[in-house]
Structures are given as structure tokens and as C-alpha cells.
BAPA-950679 format. One record per residue: residue number from 1; residue in three letters; z negated, y, x negated of N, C-alpha, C in turn. Coordinates in Angstrom, 3 decimals, decimal comma. Layout:
% residues N
NUM_ALA_Z_Y_X_Z_Y_X_Z_Y_X
...
END
This chain:
% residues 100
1_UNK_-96,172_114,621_-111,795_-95,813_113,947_-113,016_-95,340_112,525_-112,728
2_UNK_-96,310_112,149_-111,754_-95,538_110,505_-111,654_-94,122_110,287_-110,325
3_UNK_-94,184_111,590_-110,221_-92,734_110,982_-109,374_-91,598_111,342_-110,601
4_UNK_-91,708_112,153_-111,299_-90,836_112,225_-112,552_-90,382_111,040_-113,086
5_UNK_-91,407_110,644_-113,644_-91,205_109,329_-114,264_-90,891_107,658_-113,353
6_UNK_-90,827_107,963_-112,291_-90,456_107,133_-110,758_-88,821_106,823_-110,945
7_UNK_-88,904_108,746_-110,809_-87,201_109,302_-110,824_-86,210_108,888_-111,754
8_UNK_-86,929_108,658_-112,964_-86,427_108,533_-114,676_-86,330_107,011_-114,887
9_UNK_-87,522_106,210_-114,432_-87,420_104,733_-114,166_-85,970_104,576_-113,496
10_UNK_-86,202_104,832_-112,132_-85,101_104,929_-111,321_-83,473_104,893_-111,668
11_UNK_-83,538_106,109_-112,104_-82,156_106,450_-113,003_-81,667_105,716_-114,302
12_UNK_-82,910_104,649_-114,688_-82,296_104,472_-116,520_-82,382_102,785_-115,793
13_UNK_-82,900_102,320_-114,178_-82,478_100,591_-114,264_-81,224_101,030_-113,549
14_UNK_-80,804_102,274_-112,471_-79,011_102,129_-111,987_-78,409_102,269_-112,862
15_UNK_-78,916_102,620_-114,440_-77,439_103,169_-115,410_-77,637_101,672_-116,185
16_UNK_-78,215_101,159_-116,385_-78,036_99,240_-116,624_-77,859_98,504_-116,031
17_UNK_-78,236_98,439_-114,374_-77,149_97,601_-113,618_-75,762_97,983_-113,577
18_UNK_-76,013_99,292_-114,119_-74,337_99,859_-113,455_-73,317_98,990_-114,564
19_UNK_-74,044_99,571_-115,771_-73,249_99,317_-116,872_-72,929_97,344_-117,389
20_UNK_-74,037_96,922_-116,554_-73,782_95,489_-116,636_-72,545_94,917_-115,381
21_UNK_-72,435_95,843_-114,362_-71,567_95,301_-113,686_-69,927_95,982_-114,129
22_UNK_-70,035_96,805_-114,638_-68,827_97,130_-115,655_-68,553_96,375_-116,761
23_UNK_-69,343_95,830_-117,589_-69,185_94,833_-118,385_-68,420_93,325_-117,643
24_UNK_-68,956_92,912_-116,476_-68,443_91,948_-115,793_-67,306_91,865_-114,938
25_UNK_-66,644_93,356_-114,858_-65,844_93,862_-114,048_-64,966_93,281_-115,270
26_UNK_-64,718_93,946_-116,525_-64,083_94,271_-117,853_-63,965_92,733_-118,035
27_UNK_-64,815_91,923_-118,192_-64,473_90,336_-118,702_-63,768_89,719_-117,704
28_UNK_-63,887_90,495_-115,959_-62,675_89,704_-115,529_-61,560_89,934_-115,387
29_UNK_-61,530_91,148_-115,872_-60,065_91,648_-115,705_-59,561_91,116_-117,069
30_UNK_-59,811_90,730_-117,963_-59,742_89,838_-119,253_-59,122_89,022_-118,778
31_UNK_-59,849_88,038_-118,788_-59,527_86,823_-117,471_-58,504_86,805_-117,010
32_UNK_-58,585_87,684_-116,536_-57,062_87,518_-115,421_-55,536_88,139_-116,151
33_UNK_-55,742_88,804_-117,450_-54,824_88,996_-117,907_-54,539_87,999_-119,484
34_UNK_-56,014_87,459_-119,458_-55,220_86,343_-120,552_-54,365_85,057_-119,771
35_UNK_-55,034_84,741_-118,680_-54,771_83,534_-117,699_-53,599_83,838_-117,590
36_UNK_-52,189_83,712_-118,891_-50,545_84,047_-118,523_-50,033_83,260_-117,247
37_UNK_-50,536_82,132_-116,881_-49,820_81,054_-115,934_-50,727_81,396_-114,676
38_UNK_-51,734_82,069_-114,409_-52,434_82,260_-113,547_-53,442_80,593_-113,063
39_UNK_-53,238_79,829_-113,875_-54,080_78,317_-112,829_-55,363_78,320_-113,005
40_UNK_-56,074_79,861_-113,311_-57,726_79,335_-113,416_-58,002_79,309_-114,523
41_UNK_-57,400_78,950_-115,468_-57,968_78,519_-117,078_-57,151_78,882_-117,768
42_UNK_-58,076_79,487_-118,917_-57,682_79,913_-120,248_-57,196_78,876_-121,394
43_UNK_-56,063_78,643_-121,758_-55,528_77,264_-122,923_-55,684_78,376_-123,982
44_UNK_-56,034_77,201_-125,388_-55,978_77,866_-126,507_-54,762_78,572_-126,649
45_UNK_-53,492_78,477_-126,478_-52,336_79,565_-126,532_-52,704_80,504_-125,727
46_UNK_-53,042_80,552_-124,403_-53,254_82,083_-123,660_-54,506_82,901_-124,610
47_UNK_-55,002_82,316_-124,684_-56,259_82,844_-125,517_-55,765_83,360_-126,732
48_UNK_-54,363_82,731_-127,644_-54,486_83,449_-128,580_-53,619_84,546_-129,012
49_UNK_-53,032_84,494_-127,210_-51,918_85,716_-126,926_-53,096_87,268_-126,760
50_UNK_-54,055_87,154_-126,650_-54,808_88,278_-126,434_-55,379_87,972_-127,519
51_UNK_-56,237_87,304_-128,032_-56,839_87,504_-129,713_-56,174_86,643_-130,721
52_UNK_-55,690_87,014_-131,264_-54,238_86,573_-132,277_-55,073_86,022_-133,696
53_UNK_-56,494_86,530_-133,748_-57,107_86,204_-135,049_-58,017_84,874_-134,622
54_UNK_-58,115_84,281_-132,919_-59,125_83,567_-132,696_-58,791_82,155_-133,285
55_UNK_-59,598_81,477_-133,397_-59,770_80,374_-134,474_-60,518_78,849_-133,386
56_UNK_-59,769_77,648_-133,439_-60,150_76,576_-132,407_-61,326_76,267_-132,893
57_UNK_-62,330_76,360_-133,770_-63,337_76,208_-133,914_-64,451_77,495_-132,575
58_UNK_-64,352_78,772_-132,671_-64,339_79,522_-131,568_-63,965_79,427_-130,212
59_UNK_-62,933_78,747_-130,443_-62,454_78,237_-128,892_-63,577_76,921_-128,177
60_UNK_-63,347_76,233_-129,314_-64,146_74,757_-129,330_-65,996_75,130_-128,633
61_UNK_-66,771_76,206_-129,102_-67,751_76,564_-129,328_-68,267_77,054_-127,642
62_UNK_-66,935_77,907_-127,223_-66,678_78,263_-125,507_-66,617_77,382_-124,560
63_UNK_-65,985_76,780_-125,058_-65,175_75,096_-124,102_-66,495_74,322_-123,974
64_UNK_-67,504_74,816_-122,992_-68,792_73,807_-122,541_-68,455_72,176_-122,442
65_UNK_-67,532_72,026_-121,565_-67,397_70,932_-120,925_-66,231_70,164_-121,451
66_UNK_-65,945_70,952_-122,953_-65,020_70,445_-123,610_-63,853_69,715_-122,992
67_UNK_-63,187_69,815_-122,129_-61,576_70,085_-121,489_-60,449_70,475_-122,012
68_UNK_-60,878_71,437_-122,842_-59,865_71,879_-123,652_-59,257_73,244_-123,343
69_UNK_-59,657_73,944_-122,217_-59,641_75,109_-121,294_-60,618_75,663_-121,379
70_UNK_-60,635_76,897_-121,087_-61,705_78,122_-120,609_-61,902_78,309_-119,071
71_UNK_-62,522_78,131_-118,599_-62,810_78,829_-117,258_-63,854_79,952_-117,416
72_UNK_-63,615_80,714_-116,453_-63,859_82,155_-116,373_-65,308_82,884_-116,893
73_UNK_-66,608_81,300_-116,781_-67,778_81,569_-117,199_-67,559_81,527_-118,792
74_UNK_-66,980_80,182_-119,381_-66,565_79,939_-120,414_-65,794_81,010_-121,389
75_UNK_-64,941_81,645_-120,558_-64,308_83,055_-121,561_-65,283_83,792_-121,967
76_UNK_-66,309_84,313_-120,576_-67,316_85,314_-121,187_-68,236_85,005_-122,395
77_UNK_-68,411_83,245_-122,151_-68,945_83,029_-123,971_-68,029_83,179_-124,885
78_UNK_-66,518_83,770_-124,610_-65,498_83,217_-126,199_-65,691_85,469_-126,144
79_UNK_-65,571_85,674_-125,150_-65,530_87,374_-125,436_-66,744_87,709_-126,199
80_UNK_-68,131_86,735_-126,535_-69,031_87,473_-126,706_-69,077_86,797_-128,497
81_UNK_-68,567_85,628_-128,938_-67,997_85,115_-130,207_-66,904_85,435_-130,777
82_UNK_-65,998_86,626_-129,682_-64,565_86,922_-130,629_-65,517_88,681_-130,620
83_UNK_-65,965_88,900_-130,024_-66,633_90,379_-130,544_-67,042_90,810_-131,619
84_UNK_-67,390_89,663_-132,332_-67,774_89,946_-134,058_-66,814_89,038_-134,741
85_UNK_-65,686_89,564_-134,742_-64,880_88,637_-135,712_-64,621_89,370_-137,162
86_UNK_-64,188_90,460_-136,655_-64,199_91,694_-137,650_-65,658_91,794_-138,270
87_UNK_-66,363_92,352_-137,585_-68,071_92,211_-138,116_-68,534_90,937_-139,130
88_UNK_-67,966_89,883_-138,623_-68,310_88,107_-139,260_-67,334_88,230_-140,657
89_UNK_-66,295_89,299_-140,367_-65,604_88,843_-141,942_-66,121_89,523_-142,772
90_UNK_-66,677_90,434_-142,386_-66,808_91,228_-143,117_-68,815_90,491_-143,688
91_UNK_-69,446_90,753_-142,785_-70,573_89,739_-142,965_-70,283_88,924_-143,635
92_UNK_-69,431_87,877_-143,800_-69,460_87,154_-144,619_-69,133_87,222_-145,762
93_UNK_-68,460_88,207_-146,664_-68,243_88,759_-147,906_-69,408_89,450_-148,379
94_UNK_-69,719_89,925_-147,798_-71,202_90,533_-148,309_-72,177_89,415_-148,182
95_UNK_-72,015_88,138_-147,886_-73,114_87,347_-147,720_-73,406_86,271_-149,226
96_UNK_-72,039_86,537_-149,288_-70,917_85,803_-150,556_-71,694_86,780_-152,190
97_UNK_-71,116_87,889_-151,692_-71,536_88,620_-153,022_-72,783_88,910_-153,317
98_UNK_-73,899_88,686_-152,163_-75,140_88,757_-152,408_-75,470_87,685_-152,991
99_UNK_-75,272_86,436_-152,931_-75,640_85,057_-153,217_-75,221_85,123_-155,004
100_UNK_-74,102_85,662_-155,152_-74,359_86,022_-156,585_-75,038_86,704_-157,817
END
């Protein structure tokens, strides 16, 4: 019984490392295809050639070191604030009509 559950441990932390290093694979290949000029950093125009709805307040929020650019750690915070944009509009109409 307990090598079962060894086996099952086993199998369910490689399918979350796995899937976390696919996640990090995916944000850099992001990266590298918003980066139009290739110099390392994401400008609010490259950024809004791949998300067309993103908003400089969002950008602003990514931009740690406030530069005015994204670098590559920095995108993965704007990928994880443009992920609910759709979700946030919608959240926010229902947040609207509840308050009434």
C-alpha cells in the first residue's frame, strides 16, 4: 500500500514540475515574440502589438523598476495581470450591478 501511494506522490510532484516548466517555457517564448526589435525589453508598443486591449496603467503595475520597459521577469508579472482582462470586465459589471 505504501509504495502505491510513494508512486502516486511521485507522479502528481513530476506532473507540477512538469507543468510549471511549460508554463515558463510558454512566457518565454512570449517574450521573445513580443520583443519586435529583439533588445531585451518589452516597450509599451511591443506589448500592445500582442495584447491590443492592454492598458498603461497594467503596463505601469509590471514595470518594477519603472523604466518604462519590461524585462523578461517583468512580462511574466504583465502575463499574469493581462490573464484576467476579459474575466476583470466582466467582474467588474457584475460588481457594478450588485452595488445597486
Amino acid at each position: 500500500m505504501n509504495k502505491l501511494a510513494l508512486i502516486a506522490a511521485a507522479a502528481m510532484t513530476a506532473a507540477t514540475f512538469g507543468a510549471a516548466g511549460v508554463l515558463a517555457q510558454s512566457a518565454t517564448d512570449d517574450f521573445s515574440k513580443t520583443d519586435a526589435n529583439k533588445d531585451g525589453i518589452v516597450s509599451f508598443d511591443e506589448a500592445m502589438g500582442t495584447y491590443p486591449t492592454l492598458t498603461q496603467i497594467l503596463f505601469d503595475q509590471a514595470d518594477a523598476n519603472t523604466d518604462g520597459n519590461l524585462d523578461e521577469t517583468e512580462f511574466g508579472t504583465l502575463l499574469g495581470l493581462v490573464a484576467g482582462l476579459d474575466d476583470g470586465a466582466t467582474s467588474s459589471s457584475e460588481a457594478s450591478s450588485s452595488a445597486m
